[in-house]
LORO-503844 format. One record per residue (C-alpha): chain; residue in one letter; residue number from 1; z, y, x. Coordinates in Angstrom, 2 decimals, padded with zeros to 5 digits, always signed. Layout:
residues N
  mol  type  seq       c3       c2       c1
    A     A  NUM        Z        Y        X
...
//
This chain:
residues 304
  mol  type  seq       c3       c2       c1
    A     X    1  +081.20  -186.66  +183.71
    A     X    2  +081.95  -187.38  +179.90
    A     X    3  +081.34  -183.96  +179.02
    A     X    4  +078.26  -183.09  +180.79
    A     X    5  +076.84  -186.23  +179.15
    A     X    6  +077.92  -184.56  +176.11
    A     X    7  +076.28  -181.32  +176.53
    A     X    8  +073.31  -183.67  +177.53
    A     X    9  +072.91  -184.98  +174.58
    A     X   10  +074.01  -181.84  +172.97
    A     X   11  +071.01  -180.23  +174.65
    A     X   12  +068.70  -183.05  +173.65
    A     X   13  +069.90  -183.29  +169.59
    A     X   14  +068.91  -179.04  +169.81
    A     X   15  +065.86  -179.59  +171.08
    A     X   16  +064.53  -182.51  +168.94
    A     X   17  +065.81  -180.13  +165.89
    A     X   18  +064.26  -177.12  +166.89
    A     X   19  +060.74  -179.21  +167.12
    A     X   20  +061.12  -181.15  +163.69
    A     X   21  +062.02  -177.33  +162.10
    A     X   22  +059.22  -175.73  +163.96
    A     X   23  +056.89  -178.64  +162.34
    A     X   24  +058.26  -178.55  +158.81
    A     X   25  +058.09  -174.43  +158.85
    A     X   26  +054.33  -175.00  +160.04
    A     X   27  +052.87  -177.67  +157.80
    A     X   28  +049.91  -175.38  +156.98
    A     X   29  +047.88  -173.50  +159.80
    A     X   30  +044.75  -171.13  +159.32
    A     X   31  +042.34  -171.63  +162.51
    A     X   32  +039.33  -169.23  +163.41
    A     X   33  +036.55  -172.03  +164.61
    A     X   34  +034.65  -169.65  +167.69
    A     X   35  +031.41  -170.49  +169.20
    A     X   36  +031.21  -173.19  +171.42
    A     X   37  +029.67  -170.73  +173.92
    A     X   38  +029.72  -167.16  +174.78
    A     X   39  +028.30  -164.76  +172.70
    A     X   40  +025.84  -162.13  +173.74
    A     X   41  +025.73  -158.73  +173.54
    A     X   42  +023.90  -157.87  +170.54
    A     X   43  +023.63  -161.05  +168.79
    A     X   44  +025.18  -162.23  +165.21
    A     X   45  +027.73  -165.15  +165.28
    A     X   46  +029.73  -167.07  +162.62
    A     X   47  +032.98  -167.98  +162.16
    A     X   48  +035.02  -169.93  +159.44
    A     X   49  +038.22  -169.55  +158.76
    A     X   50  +039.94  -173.09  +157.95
    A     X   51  +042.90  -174.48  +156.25
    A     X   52  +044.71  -177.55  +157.40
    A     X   53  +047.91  -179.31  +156.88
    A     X   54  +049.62  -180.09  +159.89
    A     X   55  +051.67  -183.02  +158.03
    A     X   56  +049.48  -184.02  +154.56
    A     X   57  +052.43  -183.32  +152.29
    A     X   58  +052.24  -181.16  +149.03
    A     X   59  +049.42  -179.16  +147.61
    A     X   60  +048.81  -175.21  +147.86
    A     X   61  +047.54  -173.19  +145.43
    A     X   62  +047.09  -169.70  +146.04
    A     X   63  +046.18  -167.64  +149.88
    A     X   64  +046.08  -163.92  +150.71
    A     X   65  +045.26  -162.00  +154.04
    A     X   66  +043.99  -159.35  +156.27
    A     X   67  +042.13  -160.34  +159.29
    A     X   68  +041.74  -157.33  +161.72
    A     X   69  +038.92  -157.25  +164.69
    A     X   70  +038.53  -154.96  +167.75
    A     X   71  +035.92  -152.62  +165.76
    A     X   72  +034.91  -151.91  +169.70
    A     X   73  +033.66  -155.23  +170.47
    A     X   74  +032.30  -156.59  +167.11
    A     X   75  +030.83  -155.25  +163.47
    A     X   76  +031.30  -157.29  +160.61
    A     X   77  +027.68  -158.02  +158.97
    A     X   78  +028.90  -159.76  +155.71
    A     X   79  +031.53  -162.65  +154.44
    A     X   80  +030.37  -165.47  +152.94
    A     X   81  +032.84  -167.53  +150.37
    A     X   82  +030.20  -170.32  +149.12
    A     X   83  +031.44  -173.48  +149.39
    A     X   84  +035.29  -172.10  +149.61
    A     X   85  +038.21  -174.14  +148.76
    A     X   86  +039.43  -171.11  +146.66
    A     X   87  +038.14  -171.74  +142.90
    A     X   88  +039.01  -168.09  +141.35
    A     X   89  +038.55  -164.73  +143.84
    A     X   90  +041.04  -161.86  +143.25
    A     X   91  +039.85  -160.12  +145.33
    A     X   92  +036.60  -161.44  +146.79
    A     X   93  +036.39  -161.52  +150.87
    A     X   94  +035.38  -157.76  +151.80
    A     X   95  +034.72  -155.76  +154.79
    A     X   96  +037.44  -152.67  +154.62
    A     X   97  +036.91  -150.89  +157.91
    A     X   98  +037.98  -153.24  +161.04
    A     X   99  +039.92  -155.73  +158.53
    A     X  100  +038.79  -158.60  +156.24
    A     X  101  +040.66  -158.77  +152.85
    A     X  102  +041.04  -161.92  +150.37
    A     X  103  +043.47  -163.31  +148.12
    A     X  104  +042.40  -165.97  +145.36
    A     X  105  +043.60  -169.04  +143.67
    A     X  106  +043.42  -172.56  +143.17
    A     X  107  +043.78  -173.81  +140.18
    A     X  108  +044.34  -177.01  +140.38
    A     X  109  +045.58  -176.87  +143.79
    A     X  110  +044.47  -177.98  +147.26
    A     X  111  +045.64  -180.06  +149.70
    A     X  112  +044.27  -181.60  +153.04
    A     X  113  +042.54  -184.48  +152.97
    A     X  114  +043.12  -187.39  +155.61
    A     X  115  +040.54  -189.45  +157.63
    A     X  116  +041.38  -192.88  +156.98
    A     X  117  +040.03  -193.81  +160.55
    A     X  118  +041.46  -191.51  +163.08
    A     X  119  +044.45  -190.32  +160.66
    A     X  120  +043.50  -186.99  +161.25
    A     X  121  +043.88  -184.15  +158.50
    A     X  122  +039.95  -182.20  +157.14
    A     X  123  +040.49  -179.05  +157.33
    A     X  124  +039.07  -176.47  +154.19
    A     X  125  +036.95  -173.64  +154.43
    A     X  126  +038.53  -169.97  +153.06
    A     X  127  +035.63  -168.14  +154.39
    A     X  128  +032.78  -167.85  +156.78
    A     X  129  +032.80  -164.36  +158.74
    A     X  130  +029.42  -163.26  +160.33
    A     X  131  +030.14  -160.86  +163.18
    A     X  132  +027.91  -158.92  +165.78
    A     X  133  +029.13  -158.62  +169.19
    A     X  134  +028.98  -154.93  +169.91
    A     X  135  +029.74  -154.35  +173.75
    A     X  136  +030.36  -156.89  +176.94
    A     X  137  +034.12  -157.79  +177.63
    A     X  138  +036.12  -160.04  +175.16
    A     X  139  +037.24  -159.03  +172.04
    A     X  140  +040.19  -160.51  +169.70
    A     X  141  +040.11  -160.88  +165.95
    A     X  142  +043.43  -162.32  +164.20
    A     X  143  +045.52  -161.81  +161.01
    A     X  144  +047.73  -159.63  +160.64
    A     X  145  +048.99  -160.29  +157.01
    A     X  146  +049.03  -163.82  +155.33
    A     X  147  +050.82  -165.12  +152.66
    A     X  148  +050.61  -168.88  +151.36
    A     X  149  +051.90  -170.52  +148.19
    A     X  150  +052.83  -173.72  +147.10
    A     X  151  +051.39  -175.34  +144.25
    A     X  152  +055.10  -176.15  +142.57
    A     X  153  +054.65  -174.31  +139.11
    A     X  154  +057.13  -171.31  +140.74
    A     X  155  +054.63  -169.53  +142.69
    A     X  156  +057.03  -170.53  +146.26
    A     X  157  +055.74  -169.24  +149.51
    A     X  158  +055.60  -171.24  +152.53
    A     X  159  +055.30  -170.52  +156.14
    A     X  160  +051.87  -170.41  +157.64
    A     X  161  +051.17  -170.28  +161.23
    A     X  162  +047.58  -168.50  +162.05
    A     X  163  +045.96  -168.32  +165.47
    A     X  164  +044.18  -165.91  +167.96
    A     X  165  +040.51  -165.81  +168.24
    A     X  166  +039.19  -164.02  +171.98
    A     X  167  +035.12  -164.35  +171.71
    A     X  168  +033.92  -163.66  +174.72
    A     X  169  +030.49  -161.74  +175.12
    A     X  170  +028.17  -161.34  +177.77
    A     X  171  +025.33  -159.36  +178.43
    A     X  172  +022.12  -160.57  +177.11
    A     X  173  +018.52  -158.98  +176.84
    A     X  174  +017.81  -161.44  +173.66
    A     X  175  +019.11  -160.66  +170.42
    A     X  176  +020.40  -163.11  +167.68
    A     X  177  +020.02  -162.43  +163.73
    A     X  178  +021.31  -165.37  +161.30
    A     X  179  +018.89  -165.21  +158.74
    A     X  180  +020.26  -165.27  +154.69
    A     X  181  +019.16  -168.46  +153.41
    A     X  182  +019.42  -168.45  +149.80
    A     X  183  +017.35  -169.04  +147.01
    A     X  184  +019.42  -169.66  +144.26
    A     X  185  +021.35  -167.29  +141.60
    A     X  186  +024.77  -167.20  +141.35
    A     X  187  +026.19  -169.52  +138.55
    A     X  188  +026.09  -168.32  +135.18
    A     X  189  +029.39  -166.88  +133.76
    A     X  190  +031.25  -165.01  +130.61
    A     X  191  +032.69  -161.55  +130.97
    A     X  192  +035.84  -161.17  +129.23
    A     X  193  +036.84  -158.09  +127.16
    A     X  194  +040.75  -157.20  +127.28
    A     X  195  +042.75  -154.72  +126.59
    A     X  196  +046.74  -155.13  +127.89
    A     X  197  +049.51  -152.48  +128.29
    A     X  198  +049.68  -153.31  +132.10
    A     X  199  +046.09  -152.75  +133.01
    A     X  200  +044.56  -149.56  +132.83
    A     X  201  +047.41  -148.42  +130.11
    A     X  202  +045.86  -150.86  +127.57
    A     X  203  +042.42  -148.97  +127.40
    A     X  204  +040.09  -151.47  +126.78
    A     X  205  +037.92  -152.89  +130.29
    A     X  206  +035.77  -156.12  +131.54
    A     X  207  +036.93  -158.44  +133.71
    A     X  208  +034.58  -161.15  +135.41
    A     X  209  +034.43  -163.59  +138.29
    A     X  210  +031.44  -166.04  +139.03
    A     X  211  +030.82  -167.80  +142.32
    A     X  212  +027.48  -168.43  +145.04
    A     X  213  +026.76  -171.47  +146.60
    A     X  214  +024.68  -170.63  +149.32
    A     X  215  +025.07  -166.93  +150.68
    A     X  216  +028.10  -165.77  +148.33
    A     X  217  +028.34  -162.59  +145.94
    A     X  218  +027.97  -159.22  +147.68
    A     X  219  +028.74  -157.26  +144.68
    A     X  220  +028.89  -156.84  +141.01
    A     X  221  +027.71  -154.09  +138.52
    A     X  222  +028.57  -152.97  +134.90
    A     X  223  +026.15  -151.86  +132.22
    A     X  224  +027.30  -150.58  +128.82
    A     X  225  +024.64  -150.00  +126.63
    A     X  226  +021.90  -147.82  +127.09
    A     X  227  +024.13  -146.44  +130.40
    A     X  228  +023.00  -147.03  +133.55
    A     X  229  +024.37  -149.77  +136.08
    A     X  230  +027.27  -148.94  +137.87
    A     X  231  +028.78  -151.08  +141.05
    A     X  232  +032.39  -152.38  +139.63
    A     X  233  +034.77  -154.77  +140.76
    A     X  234  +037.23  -156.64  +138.21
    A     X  235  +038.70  -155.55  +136.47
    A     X  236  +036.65  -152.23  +135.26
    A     X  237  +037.67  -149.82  +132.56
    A     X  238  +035.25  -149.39  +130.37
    A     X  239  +033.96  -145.95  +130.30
    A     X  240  +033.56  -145.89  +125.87
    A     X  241  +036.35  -147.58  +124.38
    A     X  242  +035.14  -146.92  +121.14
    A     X  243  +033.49  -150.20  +122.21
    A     X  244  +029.46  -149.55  +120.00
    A     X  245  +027.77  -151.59  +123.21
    A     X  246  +027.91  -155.01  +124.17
    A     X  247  +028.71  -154.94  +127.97
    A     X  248  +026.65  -156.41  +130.76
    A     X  249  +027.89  -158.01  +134.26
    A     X  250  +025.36  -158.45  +136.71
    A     X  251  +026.66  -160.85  +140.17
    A     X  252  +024.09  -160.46  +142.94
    A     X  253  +024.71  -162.49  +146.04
    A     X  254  +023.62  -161.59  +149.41
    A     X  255  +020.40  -162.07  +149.32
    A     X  256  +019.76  -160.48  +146.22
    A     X  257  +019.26  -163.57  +143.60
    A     X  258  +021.32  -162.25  +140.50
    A     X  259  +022.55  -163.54  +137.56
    A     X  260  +023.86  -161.39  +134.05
    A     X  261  +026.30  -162.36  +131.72
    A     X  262  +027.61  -160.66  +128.82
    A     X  263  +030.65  -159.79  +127.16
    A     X  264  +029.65  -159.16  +123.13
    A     X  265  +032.01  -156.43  +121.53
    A     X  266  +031.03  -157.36  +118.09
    A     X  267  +034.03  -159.58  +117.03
    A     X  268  +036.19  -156.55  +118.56
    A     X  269  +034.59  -153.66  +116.23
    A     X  270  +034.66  -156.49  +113.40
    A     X  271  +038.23  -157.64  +114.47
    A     X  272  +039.26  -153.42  +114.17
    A     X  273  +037.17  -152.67  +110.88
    A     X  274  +039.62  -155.48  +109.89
    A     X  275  +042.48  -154.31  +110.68
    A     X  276  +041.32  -150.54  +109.72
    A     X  277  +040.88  -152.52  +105.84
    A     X  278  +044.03  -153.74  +105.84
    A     X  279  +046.06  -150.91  +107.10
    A     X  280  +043.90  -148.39  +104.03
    A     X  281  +044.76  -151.56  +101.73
    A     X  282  +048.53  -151.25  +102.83
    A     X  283  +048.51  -147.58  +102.20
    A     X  284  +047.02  -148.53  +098.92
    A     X  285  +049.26  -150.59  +097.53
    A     X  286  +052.18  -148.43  +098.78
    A     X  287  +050.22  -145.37  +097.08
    A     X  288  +050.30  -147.88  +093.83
    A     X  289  +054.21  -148.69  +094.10
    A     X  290  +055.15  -144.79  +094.99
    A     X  291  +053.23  -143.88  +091.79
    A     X  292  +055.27  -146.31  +089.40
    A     X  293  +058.28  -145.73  +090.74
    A     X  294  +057.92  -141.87  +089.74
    A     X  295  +056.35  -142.87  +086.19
    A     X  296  +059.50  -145.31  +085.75
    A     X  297  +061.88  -142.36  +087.17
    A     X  298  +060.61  -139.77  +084.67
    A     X  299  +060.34  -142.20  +081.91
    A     X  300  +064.34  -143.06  +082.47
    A     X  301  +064.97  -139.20  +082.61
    A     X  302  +063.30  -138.75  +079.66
    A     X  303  +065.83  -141.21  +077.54
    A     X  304  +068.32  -139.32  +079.01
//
């Protein structure tokens, strides 16, 4: 009797650790929010894809993933990222075949916020995925990569647990279309100039980021010069790294409102005429030394 109480309680200690584990591995969870109602054939649909802490405790500060969909079912009509908890895009929510790519940062770091009255954790929004249901039957759409990190100076990663999506559509002879509601540019922004050994083998390129806060930024495109515009994504090697052009960044958003900034290459030419002056001053001066030091060598040989 004494030892099947033991094993009892055995039993019982196991399982109470294996739930408070399971909780602290999952303190953050990504959740697709579906329709509320089945989705016909043919129509558009959103969904956001939201960030919650399970338990309120520490801050995150950087996200990555790849969200794959049945490419039978559903086609993916655009991503919007207005309005995202993610300050800084590294690479901006994109369609790439039957996946959805993202990673970005947060500064300053993010962390759920609790409802004083019903204790219950807000949840943040990553992205808002607009789909169109392709064919009857249900289709899935879930990640398949995800990667979370904790905002602790050391760049730690932390378990996330991610859920399932199953939309299920039904025929319909009416067809939905979400219109693109946005009248507003992008926010203005400042291209940056670099050149570092680790990008591009330290040729010189532009790097930009600027954000929407209605329908998001569908692309951006580069203009040196008198060139023409050319779709980029940062960062962008510039194709003249002899650098005579300031360099233009235009960020249109989806429904084509744009905004340009500009990165001005005139303190770089100035900043290599510089150093072009110093370097002929250098050989100068060494030119000056070399030449006394042979006049004071042949005027010792000629004592001699």
């Amino acid at each position: 009797m004494k030892n099947f109480k033991q094993k009892i309680y055995l039993i019982f200690f196991i399982i109470v650790l294996f739930f408070s584990v399971v909780h602290f591995s999952y303190a953050y969870q990504i959740n697709f929010i579906t329709p509320e109602s089945n989705v016909g054939r043919g129509d558009e649909f959103s969904m956001p894809i939201e960030l919650m802490s399970d338990s309120g405790d520490g801050s995150v500060n950087a996200i990555s993933g790849d969200i794959v969909f049945d490419d039978n079912m559903f086609t993916a009509v655009r991503v919007l990222s207005a309005n995202s908890i993610v300050s800084f895009w590294i690479d901006t929510p994109h369609i790439s075949g039957n996946a959805i790519v993202f990673s970005g940062i947060m500064p300053n770091g993010y962390q759920s916020v609790t409802n004083p009255e019903t204790k219950n954790n807000f949840s943040g929004t990553i992205a808002t995925i607009v789909f169109k249901a392709k064919d009857v039957g249900i289709g899935h759409i879930q990640f398949t990569d995800q990667h979370l990190y904790k905002n602790d100076g050391l760049g730690t990663e932390i378990p996330v647990k991610t859920s399932i999506a199953s939309i299920k559509i039904i025929p319909s002879d009416v067809h939905l279309t979400l219109p693109v509601i946005d009248d507003i540019s992008p926010l203005p922004f400042t291209p940056q100039i670099v050149n570092n050994k680790n990008l591009f083998g330290g040729k010189y390129a532009v790097i930009f980021s600027t954000t929407d806060k209605q329908s998001g930024i569908n692309h951006y495109e580069v203009k040196e010069g008198n060139l023409e515009w050319t779709r980029a994504e940062s960062p962008y090697m510039l194709l003249d790294q002899s650098l005579p052009y300031d360099v233009y960044v235009k960020a249109v958003d989806l429904n084509g409102n744009f905004v340009i900034g500009v990165a001005q290459t005139t303190h770089i030419r100035k900043s290599i005429i510089s150093l072009i002056m110093v370097l002929l001053l250098l050989v100068f001066i060494a030119y000056l030394i070399h030449r006394e030091y042979i006049f004071f060598h042949k005027r010792r040989l000629k004592k001699k």
